[in-house]
C-alpha positions in Angstrom: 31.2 60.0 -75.0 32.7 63.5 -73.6 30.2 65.0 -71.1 30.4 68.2 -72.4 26.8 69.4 -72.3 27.5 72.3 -74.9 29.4 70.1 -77.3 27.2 66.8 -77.3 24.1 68.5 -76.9 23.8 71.9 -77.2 19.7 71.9 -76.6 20.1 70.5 -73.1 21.7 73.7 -71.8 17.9 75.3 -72.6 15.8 72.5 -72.1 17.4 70.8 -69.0 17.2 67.2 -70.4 18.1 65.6 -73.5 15.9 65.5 -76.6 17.6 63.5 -79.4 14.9 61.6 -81.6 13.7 58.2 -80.8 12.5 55.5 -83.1 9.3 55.2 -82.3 9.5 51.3 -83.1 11.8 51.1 -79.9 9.8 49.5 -77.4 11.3 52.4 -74.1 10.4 49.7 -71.1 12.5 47.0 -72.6 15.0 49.4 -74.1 15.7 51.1 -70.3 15.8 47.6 -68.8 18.9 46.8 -71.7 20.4 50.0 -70.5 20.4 49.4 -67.3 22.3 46.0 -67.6 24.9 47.1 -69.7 25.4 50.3 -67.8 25.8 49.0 -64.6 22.6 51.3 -63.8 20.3 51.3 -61.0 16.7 53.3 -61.2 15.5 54.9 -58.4 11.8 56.2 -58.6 9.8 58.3 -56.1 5.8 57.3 -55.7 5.4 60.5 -57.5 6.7 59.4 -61.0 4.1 58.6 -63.6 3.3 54.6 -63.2 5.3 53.4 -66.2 8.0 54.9 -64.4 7.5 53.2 -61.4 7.0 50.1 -63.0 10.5 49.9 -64.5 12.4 51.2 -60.9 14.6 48.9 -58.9 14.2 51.0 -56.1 10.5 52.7 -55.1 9.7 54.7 -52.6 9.5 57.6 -50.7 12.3 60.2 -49.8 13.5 58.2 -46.8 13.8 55.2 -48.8 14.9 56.0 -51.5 17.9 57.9 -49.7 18.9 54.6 -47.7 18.7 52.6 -50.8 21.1 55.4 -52.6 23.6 55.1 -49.3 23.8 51.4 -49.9 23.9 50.6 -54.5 26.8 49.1 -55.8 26.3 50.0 -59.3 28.3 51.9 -61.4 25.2 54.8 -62.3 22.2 55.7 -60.4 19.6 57.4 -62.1 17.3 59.2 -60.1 13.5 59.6 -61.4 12.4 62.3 -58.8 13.0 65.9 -58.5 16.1 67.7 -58.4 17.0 67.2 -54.5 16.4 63.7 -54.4 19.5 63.1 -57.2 21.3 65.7 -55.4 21.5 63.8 -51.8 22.3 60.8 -54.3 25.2 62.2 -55.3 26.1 63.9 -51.9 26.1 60.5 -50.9 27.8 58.3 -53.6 30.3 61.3 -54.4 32.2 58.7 -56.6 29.3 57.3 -58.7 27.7 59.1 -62.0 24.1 60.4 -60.6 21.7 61.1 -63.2 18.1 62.7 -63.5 16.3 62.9 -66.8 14.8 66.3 -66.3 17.3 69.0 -64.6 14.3 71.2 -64.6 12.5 68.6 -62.4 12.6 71.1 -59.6 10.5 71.3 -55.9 8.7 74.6 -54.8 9.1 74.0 -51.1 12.9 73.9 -51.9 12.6 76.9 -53.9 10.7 78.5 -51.2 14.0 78.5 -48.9 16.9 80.6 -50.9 20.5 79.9 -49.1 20.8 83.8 -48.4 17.9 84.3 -46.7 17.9 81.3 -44.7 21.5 81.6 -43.6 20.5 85.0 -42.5 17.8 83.5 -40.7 19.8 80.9 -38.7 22.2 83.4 -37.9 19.5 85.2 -35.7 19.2 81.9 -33.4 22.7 81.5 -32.9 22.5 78.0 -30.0 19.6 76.5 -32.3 19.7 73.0 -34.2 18.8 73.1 -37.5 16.6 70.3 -38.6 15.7 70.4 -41.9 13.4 68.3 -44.4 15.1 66.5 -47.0 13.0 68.4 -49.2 15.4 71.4 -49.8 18.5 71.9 -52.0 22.2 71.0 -50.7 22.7 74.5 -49.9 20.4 74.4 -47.1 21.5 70.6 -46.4 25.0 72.5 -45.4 23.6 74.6 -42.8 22.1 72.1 -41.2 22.6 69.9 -38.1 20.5 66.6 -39.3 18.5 66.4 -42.1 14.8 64.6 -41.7 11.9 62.8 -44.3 8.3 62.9 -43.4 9.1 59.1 -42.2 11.8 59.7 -39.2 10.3 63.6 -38.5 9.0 62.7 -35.1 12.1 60.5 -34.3 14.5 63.0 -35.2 13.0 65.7 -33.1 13.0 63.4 -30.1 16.2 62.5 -30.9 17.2 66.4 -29.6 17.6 67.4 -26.3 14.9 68.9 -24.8 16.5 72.2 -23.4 18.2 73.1 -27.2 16.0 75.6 -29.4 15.3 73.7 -33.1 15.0 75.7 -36.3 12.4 73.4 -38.9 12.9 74.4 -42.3 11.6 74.9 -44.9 8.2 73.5 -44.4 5.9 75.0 -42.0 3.0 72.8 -42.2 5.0 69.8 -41.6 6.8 72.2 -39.0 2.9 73.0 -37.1 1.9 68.8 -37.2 5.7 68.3 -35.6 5.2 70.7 -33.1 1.5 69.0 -32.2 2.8 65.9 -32.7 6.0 65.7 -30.3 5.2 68.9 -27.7 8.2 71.2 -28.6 8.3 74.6 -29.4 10.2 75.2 -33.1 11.2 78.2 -34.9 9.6 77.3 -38.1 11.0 79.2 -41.9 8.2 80.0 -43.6 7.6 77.7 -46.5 5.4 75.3 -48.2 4.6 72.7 -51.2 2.3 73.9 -53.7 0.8 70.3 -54.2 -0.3 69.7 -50.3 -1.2 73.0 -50.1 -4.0 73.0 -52.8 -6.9 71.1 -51.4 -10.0 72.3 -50.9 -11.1 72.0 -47.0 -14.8 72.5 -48.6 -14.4 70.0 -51.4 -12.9 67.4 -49.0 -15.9 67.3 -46.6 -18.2 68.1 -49.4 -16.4 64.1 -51.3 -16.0 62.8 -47.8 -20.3 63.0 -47.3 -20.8 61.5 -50.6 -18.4 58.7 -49.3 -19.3 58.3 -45.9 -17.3 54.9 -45.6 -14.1 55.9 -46.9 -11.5 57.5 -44.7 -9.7 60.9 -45.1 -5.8 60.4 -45.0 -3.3 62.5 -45.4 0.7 63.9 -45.9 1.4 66.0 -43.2 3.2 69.0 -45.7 -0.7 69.6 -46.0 -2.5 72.5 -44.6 -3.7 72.2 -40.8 -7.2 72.4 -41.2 -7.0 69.7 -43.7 -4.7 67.6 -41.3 -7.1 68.1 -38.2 -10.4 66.1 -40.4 -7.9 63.5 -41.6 -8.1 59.8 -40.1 -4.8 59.5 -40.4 -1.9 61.2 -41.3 1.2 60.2 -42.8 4.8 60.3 -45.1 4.1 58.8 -48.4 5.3 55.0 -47.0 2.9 55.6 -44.0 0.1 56.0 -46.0 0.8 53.4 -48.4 1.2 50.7 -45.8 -1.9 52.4 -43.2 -4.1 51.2 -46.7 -3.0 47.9 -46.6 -3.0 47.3 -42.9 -6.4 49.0 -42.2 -9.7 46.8 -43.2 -11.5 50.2 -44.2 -12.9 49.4 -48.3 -12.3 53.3 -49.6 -9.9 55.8 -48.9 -10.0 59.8 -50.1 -5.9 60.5 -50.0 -4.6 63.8 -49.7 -1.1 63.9 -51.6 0.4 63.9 -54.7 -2.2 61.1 -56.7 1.2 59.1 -57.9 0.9 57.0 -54.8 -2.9 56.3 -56.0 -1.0 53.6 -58.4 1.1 51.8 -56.0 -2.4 52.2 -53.7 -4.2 50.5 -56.0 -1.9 47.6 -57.3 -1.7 46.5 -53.3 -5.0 46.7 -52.6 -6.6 45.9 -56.3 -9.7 45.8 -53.8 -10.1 48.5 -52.2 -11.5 52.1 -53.6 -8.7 54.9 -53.7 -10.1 58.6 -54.5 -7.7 61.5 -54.9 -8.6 64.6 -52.6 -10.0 67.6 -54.7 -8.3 70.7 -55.0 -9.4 74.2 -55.0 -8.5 74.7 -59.2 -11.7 73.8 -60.6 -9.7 72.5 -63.6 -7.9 70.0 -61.9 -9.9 66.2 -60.2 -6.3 66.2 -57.9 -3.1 67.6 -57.1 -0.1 66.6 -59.2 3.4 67.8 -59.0 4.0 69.0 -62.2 7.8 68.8 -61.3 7.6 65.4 -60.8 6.0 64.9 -64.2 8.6 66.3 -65.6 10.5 62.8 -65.9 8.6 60.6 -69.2 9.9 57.1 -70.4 11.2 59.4 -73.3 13.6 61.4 -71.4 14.9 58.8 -69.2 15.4 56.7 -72.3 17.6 59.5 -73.5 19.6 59.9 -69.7 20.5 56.6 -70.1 21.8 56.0 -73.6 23.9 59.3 -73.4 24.2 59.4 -69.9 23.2 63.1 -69.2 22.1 65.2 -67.7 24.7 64.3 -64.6 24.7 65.6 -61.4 27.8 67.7 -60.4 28.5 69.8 -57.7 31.5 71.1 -56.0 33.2 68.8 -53.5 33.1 71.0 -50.1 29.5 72.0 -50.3 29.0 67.6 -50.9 31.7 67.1 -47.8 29.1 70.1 -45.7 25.7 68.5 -46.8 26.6 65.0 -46.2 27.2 65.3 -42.7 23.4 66.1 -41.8 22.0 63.4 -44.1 24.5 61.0 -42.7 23.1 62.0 -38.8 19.6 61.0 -40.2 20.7 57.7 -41.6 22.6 56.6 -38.5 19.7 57.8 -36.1 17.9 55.2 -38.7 20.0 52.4 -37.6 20.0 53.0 -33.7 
């Protein structure tokens, strides 16, 4: 099939994924699994990713992960169910494999909170500093980087710098403010933030945490710092997935996105997992509605036609590789 966008489907140019009709005798799970064998396909999923998502992925996890898995897949096609950065360092990574993610539209707001202009302005005020920046931000900002870190090797890739150099953080400054805390140095942090960590309710949180007074709080550190300083513990999305099923505590309230609740629960079918409140009265916990983007319907669709695809041009993938690379091989050391 040409992969024309325009010409084999015009809506997807509007919609950002593909929305052909589906027999709604097809039974999707089974139908993706068939796809993926005669496609050569491998599925990457983030925690994220509604559970009948993450129930069909070869490859779960959490940004770290999921990036070390994408650096080592032999097959032909990877399809990425995640947000648009994830399939993008994918595809910075397998620049010769067909990277696809069912919802182009499946964005991230701390990436959008850190436009290229403005931040290559802003590194050009600090001349002698290295840029660290979280994997959470397009390839743009991958390319004016020095290394490239998740939530999992932050504290590692800090220490990894020389202790005389200034360090930029970008673009998340909560996860910036626990770094600094957490390792001692002094960062230059760009001034940016995920709308799903930073929705819970301090009040609500101590308000649930009294009704449950055996459960412990745990958190991500992209959230706020006054929700951070009352947590028990505080971890990436793999930290606090394995903290639950290392620690002997029965209940747990969990300040991130509740998709991890899922993979929470089927580990420890014993043990109590309640999502943090947020301050929207209409909402019981924070979901990234960017992540939910991605349904079995769409990915069905990415996979039989094999669209949308990620494409972008070759010296900005060459520029953004070498950062992510630096954070793999400090991985290895």
């Amino acid at each position: 099939m040409e992969n024309n966008l325009d010409l084999v489907h015009p809506q997807l140019s509007k919609l950002g994924y593909i929305a052909s009709p589906i027999d709604k005798n097809i039974d999707l799970p089974s139908a993706i699994q068939q796809l993926k064998k005669e496609k050569n396909a491998v599925l990457l999923a983030h925690y994220y990713q509604e559970p009948e998502i993450q129930e069909l992925a070869d490859y779960l996890g959490d940004s770290l992960y999921l990036a070390q898995q994408a650096a080592q897949v032999e097959a032909d096609i990877i399809v990425f169910a995640g947000v648009h950065f994830m399939a993008e360092t994918a595809k910075i990574i397998n620049p010769s494999k067909k990277v696809l993610l069912p919802d182009l539209k499946a964005g991230c707001s701390l990436a959008d909170s850190c436009p290229p202009s403005d931040f290559a302005a802003f590194k050009a005020q600090h001349p002698d500093a290295v840029v660290v920046t979280y994997i959470n931000c397009s390839a743009e900002i991958k390319a004016l980087s020095d290394i490239v870190c998740t939530s999992s090797n932050a504290v590692k890739v800090i220490e990894s710098i020389p202790e005389d150099r200034e360090i930029i953080f970008a673009p998340d400054k909560n996860l910036g403010r626990y770094l600094i805390k957490k390792t001692g140095r002094d960062m230059i942090l760009w001034d940016g933030a995920c709308i799903v960590h930073e929705a819970f309710s301090f009040e609500k949180i101590v308000s649930l945490a009294k009704e449950h007074p055996k459960a412990k709080f745990i958190a991500h550190p992209e959230s706020e710092s006054p929700i951070l300083e009352i947590a028990h513990y505080i971890g990436s999305t793999a930290g606090l997935l394995r903290f639950v099923q290392e620690d002997p505590t029965m209940s747990y309230i969990v300040a991130t996105e509740a998709g991890i609740l899922h993979e929470m629960q089927k580990r420890c079918p014993q043990k109590t997992f309640i999502p943090a409140p947020v301050e929207d009265d209409t909402c019981a916990c924070s979901e990234c509605a960017f992540m939910k983007l991605n349904t079995l319907e769409k990915l069905y669709n990415c996979m039989l036609y094999e669209l949308p695809e990620i494409n972008m041009e070759k010296g900005l993938m060459e520029k953004a590789r070498q950062p992510i690379e630096r954070m793999l091989n400090l991985g290895r050391s």
